[in-house]
C-alpha positions in Angstrom: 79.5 66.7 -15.2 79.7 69.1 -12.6 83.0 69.7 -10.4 80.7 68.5 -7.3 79.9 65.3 -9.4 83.4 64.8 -10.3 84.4 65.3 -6.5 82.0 62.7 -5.7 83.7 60.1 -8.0 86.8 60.5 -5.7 85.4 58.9 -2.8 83.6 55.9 -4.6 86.1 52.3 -3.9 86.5 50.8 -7.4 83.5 48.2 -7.7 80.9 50.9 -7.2 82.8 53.4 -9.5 82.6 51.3 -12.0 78.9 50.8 -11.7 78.6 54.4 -11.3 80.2 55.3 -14.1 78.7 52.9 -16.4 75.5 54.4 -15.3 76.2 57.8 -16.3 77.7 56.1 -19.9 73.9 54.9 -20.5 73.1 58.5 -20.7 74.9 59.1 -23.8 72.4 56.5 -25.9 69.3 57.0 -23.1 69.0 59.7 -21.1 66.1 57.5 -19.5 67.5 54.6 -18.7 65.5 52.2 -16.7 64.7 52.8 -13.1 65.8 56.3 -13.8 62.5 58.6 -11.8 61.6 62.3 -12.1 62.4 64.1 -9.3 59.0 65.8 -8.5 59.7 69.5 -7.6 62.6 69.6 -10.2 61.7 70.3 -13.5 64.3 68.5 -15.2 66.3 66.9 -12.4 66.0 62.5 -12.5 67.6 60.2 -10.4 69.3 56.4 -11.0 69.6 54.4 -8.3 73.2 52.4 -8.1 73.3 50.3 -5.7 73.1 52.7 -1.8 73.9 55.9 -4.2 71.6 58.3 -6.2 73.1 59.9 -9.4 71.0 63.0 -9.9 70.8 64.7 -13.4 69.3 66.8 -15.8 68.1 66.8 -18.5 68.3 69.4 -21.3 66.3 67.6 -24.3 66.0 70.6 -27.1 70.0 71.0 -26.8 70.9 67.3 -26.2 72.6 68.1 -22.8 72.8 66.0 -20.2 74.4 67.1 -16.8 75.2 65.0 -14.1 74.9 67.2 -10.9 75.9 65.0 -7.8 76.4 61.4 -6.6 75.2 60.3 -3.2 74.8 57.8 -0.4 71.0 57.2 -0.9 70.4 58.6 2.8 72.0 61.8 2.0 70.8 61.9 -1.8 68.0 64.5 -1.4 68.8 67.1 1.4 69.4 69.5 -1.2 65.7 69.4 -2.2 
């Protein structure tokens, strides 16, 4: 998880932190977790939807690696791109 990821977390109330959380945790056993969409001009960035937020991560699969870049409101998810 990135620092910006883990500075995301902070700002989460408890309920969706939870749900946030537990979505990254799928990753470990399914790095394609249902609902989880390709990002089209990324080539290895995907997004879960949880709840109004966007986790957006990549995916590394000949070196097992995922990376959770950022966490955000869904109307501010995809500025970056």
């Amino acid at each position: 998880m990135t620092a910006s990821a883990e500075k995301d977390l902070r700002g989460l109330d408890r309920t969706t932190l939870r749900r946030v959380i537990a979505a990254i945790q799928t990753f470990a056993h399914n790095p394609f977790p249902a609902g989880a969409i390709k990002l089209t001009d990324a080539d290895r960035l995907y997004r879960v939807r949880v709840g109004q937020y966007r986790v957006i991560y990549e995916v590394e699969p000949a070196e097992g690696i995922i990376t959770v870049h950022y966490r955000r409101h869904r109307r501010d998810a995809y500025r970056r791109f």
